[in-house]
CHARMM internal coordinates of N, CA and C (Angstrom, degrees):
IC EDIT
DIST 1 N 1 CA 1.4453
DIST 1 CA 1 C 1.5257
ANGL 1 N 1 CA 1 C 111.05
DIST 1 C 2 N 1.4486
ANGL 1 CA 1 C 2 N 118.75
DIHE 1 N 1 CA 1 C 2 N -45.26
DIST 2 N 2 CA 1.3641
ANGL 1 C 2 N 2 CA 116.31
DIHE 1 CA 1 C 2 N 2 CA 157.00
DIST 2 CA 2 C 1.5139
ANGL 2 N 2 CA 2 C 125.91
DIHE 1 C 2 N 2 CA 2 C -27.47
DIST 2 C 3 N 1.1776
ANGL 2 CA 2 C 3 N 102.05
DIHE 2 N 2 CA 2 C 3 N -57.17
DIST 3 N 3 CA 1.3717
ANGL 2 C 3 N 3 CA 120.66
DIHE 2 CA 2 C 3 N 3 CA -173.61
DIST 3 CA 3 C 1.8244
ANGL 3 N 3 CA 3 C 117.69
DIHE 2 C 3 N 3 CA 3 C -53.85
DIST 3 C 4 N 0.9482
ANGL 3 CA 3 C 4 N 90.63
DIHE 3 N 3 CA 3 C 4 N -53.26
DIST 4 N 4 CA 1.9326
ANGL 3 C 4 N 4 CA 107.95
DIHE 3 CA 3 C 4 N 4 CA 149.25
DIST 4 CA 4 C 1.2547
ANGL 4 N 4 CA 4 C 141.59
DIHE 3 C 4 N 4 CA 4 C -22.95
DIST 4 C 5 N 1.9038
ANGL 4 CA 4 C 5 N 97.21
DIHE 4 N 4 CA 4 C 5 N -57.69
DIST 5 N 5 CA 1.2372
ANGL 4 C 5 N 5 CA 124.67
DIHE 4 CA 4 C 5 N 5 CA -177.49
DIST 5 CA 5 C 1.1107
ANGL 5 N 5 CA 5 C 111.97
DIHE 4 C 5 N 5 CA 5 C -76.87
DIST 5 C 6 N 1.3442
ANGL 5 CA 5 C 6 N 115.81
DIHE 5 N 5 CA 5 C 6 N -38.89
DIST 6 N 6 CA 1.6344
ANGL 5 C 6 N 6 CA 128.90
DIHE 5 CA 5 C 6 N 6 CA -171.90
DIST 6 CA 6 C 1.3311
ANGL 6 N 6 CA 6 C 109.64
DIHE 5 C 6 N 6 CA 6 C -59.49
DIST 6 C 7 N 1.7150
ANGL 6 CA 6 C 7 N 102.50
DIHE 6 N 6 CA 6 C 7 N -64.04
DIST 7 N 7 CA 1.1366
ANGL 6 C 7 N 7 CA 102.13
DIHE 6 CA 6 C 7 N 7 CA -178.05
DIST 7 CA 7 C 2.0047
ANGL 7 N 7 CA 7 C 123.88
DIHE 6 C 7 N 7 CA 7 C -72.20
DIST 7 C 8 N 1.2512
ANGL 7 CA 7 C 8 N 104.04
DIHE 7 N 7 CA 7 C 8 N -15.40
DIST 8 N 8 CA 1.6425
ANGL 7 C 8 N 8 CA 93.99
DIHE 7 CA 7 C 8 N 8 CA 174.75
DIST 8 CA 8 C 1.8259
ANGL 8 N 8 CA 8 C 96.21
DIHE 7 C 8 N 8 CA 8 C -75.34
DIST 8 C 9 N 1.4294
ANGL 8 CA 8 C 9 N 137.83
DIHE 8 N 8 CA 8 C 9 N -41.52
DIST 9 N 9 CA 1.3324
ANGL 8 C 9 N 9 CA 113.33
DIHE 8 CA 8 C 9 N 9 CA -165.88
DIST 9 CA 9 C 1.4512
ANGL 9 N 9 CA 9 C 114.73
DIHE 8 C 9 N 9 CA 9 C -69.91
DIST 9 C 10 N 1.6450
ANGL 9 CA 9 C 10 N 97.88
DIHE 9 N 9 CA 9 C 10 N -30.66
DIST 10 N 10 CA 1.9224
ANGL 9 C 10 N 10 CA 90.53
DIHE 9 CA 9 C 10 N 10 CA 161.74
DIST 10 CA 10 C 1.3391
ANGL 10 N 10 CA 10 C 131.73
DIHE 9 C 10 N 10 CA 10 C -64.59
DIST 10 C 11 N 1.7206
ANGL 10 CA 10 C 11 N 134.34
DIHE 10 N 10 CA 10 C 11 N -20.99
DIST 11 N 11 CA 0.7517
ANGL 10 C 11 N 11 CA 133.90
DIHE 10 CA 10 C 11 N 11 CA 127.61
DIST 11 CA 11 C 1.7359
ANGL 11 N 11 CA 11 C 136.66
DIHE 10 C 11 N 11 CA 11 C 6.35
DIST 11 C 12 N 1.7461
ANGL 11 CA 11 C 12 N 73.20
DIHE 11 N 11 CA 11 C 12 N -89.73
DIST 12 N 12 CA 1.4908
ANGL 11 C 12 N 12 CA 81.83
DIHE 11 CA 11 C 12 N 12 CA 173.19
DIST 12 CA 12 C 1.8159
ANGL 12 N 12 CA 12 C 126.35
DIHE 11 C 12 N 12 CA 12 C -93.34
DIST 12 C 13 N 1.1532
ANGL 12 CA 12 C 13 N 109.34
DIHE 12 N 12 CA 12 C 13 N -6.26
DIST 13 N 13 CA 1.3720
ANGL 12 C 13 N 13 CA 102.30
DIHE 12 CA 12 C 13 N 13 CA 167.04
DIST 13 CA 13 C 1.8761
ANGL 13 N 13 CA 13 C 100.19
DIHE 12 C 13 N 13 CA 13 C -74.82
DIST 13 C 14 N 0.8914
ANGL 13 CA 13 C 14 N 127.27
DIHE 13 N 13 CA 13 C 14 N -7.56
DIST 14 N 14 CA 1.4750
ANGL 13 C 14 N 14 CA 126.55
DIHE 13 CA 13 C 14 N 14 CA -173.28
DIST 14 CA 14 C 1.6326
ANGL 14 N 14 CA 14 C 93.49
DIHE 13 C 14 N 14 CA 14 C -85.59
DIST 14 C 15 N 1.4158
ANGL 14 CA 14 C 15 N 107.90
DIHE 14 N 14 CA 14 C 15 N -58.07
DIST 15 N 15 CA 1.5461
ANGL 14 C 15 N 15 CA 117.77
DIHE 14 CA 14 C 15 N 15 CA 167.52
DIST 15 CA 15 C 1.7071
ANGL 15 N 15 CA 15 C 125.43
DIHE 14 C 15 N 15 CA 15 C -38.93
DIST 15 C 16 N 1.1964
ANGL 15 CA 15 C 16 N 92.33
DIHE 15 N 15 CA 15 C 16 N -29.00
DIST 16 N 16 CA 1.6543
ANGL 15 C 16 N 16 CA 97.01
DIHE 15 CA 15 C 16 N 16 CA -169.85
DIST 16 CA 16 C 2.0757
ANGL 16 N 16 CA 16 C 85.06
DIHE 15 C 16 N 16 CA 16 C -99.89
DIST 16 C 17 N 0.8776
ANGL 16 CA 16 C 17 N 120.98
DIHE 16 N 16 CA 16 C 17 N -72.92
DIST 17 N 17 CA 1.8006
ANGL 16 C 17 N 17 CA 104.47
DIHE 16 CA 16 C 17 N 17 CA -169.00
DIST 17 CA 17 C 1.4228
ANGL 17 N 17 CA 17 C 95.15
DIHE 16 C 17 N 17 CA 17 C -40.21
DIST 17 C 18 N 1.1464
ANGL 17 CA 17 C 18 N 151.90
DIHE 17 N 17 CA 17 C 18 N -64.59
DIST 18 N 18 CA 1.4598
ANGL 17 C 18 N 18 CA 125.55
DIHE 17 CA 17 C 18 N 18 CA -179.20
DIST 18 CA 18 C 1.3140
ANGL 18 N 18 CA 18 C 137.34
DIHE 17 C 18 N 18 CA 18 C -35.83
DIST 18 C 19 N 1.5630
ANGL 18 CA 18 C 19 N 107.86
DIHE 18 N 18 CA 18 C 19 N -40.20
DIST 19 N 19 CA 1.1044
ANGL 18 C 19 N 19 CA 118.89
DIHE 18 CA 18 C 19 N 19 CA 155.48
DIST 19 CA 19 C 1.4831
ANGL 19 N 19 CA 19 C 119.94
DIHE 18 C 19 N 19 CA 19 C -34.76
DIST 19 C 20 N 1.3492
ANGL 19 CA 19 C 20 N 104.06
DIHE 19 N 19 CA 19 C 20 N -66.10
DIST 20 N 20 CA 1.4692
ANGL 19 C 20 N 20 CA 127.40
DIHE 19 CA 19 C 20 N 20 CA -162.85
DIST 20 CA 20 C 1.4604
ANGL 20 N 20 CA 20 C 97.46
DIHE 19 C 20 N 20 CA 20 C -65.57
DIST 20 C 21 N 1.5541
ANGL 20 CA 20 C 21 N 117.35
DIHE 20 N 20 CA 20 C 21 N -54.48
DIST 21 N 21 CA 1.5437
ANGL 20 C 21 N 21 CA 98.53
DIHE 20 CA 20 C 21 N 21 CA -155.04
DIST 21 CA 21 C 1.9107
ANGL 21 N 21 CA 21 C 99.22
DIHE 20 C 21 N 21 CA 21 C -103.81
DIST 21 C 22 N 1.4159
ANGL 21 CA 21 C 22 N 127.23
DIHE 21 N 21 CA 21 C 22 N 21.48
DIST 22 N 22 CA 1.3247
ANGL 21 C 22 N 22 CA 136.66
DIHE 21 CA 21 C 22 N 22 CA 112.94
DIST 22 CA 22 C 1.6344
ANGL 22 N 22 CA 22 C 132.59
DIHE 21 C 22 N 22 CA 22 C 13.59
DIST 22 C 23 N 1.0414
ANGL 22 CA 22 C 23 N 130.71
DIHE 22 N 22 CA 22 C 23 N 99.90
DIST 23 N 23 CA 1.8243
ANGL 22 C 23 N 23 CA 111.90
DIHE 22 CA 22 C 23 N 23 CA 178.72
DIST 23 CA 23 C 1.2217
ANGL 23 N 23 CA 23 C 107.23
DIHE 22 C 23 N 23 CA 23 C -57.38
DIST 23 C 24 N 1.7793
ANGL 23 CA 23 C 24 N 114.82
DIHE 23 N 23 CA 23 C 24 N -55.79
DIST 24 N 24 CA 1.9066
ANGL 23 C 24 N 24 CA 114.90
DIHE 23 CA 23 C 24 N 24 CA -171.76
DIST 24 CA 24 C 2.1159
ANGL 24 N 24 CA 24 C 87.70
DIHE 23 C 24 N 24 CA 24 C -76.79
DIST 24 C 25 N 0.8804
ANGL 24 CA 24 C 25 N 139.84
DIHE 24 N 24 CA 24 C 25 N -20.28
DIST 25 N 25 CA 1.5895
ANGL 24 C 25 N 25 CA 119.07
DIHE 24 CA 24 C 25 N 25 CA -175.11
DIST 25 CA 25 C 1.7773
ANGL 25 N 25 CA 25 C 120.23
DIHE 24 C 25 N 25 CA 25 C -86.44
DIST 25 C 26 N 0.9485
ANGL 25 CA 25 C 26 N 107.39
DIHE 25 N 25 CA 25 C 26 N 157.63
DIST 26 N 26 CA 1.3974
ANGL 25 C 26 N 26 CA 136.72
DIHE 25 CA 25 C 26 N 26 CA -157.66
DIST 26 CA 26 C 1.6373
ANGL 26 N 26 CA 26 C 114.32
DIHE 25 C 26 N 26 CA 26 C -87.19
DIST 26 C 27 N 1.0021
ANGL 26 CA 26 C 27 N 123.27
DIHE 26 N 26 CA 26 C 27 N 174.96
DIST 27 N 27 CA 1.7234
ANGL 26 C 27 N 27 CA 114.48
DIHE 26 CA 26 C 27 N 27 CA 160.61
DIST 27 CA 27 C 1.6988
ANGL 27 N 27 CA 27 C 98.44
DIHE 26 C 27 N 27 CA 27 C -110.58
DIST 27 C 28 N 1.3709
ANGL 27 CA 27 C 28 N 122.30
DIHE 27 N 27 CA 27 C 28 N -20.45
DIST 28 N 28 CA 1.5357
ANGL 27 C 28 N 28 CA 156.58
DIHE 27 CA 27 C 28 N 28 CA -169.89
DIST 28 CA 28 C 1.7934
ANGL 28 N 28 CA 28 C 85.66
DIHE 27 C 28 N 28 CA 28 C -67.32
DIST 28 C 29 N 1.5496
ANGL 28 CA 28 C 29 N 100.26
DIHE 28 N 28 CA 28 C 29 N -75.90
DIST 29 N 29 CA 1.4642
ANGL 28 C 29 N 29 CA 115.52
DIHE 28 CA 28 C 29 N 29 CA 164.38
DIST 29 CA 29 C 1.3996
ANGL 29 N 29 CA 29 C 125.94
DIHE 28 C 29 N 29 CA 29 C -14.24
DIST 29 C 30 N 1.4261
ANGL 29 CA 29 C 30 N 96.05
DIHE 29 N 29 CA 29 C 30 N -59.01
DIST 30 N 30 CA 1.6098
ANGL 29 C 30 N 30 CA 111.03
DIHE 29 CA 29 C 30 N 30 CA -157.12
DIST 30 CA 30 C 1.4426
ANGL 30 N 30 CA 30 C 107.96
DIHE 29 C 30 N 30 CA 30 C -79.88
DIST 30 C 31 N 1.3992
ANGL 30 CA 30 C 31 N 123.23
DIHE 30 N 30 CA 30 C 31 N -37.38
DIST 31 N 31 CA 1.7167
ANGL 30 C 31 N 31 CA 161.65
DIHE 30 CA 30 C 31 N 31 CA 177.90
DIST 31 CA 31 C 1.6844
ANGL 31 N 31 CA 31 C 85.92
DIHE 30 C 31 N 31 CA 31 C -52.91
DIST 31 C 32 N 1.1895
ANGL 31 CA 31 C 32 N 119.20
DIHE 31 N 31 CA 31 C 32 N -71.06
DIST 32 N 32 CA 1.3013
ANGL 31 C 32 N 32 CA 120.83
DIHE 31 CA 31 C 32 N 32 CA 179.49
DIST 32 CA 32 C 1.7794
ANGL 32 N 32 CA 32 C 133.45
DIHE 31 C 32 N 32 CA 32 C -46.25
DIST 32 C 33 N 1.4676
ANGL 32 CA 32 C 33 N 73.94
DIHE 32 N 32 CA 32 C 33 N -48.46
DIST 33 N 33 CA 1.7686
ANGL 32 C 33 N 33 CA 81.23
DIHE 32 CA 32 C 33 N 33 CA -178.42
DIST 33 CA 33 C 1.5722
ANGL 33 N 33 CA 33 C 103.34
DIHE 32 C 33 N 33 CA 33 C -82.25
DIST 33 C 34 N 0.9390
ANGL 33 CA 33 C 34 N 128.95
DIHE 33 N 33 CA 33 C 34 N -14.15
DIST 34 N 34 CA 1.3573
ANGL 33 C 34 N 34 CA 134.26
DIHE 33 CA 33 C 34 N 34 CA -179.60
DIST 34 CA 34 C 1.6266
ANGL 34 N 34 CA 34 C 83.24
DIHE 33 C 34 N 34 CA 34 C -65.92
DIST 34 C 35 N 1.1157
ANGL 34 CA 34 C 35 N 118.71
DIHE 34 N 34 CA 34 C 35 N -71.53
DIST 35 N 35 CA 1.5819
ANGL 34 C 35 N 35 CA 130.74
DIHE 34 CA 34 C 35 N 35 CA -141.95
DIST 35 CA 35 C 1.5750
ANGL 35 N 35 CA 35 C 99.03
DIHE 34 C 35 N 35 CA 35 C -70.21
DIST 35 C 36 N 1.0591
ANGL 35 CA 35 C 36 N 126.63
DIHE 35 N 35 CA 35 C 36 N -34.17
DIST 36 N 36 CA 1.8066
ANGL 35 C 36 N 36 CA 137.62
DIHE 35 CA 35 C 36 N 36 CA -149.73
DIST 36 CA 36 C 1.6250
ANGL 36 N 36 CA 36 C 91.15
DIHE 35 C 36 N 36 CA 36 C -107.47
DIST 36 C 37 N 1.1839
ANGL 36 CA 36 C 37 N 120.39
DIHE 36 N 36 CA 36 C 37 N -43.91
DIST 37 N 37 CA 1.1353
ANGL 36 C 37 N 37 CA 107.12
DIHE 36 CA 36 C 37 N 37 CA 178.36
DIST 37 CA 37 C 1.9098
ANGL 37 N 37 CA 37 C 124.42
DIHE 36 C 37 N 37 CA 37 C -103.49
DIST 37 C 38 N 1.1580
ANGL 37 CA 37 C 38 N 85.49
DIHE 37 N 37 CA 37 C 38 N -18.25
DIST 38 N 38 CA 1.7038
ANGL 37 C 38 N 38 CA 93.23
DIHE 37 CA 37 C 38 N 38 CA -177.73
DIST 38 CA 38 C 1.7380
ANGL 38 N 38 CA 38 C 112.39
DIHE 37 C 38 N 38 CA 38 C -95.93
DIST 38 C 39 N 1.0964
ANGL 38 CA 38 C 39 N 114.36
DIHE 38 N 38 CA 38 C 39 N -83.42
DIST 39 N 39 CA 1.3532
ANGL 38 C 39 N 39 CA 132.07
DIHE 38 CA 38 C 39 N 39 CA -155.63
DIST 39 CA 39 C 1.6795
ANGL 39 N 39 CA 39 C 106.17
DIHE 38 C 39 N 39 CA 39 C -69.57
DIST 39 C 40 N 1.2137
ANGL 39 CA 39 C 40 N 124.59
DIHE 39 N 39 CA 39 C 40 N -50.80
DIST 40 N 40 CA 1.6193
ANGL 39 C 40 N 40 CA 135.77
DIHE 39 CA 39 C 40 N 40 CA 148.36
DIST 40 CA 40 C 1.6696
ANGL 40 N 40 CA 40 C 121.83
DIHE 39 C 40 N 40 CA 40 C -25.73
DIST 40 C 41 N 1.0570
ANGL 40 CA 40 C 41 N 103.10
DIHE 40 N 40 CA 40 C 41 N -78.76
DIST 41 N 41 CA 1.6059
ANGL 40 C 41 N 41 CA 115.76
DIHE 40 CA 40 C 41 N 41 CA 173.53
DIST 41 CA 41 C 1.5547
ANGL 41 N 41 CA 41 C 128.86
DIHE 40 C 41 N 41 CA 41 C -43.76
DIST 41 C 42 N 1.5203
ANGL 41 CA 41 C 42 N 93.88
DIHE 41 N 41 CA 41 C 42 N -42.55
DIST 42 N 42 CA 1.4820
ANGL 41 C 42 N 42 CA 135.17
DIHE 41 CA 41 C 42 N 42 CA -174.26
DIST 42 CA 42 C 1.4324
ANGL 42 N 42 CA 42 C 93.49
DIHE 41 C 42 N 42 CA 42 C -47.88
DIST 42 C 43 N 2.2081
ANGL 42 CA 42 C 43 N 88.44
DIHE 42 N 42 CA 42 C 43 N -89.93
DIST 43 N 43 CA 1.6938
ANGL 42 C 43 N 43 CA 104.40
DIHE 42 CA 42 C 43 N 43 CA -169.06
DIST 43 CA 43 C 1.7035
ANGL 43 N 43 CA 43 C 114.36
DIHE 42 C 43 N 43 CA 43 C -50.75
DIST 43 C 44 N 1.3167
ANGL 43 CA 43 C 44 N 98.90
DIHE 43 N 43 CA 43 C 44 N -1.76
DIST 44 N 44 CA 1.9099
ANGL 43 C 44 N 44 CA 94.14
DIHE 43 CA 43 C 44 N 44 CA -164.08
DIST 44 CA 44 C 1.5664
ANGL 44 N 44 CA 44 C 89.80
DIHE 43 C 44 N 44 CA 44 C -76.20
DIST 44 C 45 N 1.5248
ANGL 44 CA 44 C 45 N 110.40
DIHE 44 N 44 CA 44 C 45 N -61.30
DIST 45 N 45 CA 1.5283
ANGL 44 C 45 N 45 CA 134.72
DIHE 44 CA 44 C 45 N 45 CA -163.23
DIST 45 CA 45 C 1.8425
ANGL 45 N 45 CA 45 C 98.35
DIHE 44 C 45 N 45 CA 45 C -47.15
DIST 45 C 46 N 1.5047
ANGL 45 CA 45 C 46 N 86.69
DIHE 45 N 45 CA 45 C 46 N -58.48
DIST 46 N 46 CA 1.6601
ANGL 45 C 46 N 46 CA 84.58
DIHE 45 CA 45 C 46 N 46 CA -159.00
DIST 46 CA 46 C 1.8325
ANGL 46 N 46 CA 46 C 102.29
DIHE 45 C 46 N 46 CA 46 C -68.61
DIST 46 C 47 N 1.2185
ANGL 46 CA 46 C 47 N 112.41
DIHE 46 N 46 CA 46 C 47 N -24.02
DIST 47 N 47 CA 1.4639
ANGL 46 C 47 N 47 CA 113.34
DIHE 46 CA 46 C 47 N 47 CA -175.97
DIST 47 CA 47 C 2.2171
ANGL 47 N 47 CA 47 C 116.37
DIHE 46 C 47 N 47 CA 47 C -71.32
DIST 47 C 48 N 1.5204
ANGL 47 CA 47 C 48 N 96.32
DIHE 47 N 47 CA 47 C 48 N -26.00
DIST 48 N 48 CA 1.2870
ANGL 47 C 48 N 48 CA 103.21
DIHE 47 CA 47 C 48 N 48 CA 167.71
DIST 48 CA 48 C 1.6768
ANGL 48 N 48 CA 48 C 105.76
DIHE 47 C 48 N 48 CA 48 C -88.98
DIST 48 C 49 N 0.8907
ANGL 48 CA 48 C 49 N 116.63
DIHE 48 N 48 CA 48 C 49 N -21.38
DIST 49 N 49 CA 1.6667
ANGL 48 C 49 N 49 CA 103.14
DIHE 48 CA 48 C 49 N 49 CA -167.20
DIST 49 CA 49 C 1.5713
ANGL 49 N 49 CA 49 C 95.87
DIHE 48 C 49 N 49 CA 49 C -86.88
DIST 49 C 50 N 1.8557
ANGL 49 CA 49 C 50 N 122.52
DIHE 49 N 49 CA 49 C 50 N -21.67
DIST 50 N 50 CA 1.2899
ANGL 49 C 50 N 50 CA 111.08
DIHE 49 CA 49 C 50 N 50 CA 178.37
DIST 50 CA 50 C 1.6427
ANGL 50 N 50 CA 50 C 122.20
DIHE 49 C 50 N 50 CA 50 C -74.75
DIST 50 C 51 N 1.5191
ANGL 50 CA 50 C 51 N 118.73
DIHE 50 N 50 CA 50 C 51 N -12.35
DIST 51 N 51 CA 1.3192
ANGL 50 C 51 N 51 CA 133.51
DIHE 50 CA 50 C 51 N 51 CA 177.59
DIST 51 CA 51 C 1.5610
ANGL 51 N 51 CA 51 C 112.49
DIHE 50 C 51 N 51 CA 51 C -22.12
DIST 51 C 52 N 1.5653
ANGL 51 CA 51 C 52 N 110.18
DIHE 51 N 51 CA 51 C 52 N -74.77
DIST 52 N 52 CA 1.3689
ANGL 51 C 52 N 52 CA 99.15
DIHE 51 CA 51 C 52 N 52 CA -172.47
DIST 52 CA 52 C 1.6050
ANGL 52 N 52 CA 52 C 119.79
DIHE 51 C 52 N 52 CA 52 C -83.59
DIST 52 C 53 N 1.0479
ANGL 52 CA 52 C 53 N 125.34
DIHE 52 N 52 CA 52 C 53 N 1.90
DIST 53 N 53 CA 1.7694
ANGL 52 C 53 N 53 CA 135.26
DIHE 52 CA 52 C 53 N 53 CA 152.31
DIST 53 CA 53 C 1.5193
ANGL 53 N 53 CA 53 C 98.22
DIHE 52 C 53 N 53 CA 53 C -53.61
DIST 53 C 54 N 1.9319
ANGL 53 CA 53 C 54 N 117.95
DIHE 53 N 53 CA 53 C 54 N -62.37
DIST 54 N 54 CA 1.6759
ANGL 53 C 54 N 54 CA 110.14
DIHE 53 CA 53 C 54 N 54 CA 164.93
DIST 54 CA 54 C 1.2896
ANGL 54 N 54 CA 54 C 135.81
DIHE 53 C 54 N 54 CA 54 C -42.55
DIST 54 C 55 N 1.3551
ANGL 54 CA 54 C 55 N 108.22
DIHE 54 N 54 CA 54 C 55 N -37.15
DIST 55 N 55 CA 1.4330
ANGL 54 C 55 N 55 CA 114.86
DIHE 54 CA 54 C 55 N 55 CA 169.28
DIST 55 CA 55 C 1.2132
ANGL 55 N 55 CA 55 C 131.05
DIHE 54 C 55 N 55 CA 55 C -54.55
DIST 55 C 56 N 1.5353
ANGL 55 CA 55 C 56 N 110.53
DIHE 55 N 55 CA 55 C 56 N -51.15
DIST 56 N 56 CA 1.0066
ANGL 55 C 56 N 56 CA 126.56
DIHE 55 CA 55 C 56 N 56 CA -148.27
DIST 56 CA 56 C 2.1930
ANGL 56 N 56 CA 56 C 98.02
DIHE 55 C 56 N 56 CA 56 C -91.92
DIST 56 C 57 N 1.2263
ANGL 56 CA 56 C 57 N 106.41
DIHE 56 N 56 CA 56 C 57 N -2.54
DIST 57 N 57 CA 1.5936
ANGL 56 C 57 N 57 CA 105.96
DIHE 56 CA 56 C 57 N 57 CA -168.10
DIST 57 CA 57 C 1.6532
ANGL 57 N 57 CA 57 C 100.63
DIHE 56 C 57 N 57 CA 57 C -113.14
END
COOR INIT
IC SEED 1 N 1 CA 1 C
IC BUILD
């Protein structure tokens, strides 16, 4: 599952410097998509899939 994670935030941190270094994109832009698509989604996923590891300790 690690393995997952890693690779979707590289993904999108790859996603977001395009953004950023972009003519029409932003650094504002990039901040965002980092956040909306990476770090959000991420902690949600990995924070429900850790539930019964919580349970169980």
């Amino acid at each position: 599952m690690h393995l997952v994670a890693i690779a979707w935030i590289y993904v999108v941190l790859l996603m977001a410097v395009a953004e950023a270094l972009s003519a029409q994109g932003t650094v504002l832009g990039a901040f965002f998509t980092l956040l909306l698509y990476g770090v959000l989604p991420l902690g949600l996923v990995l924070y429900v899939l850790s539930t019964p590891a919580r349970k169980r300790a």
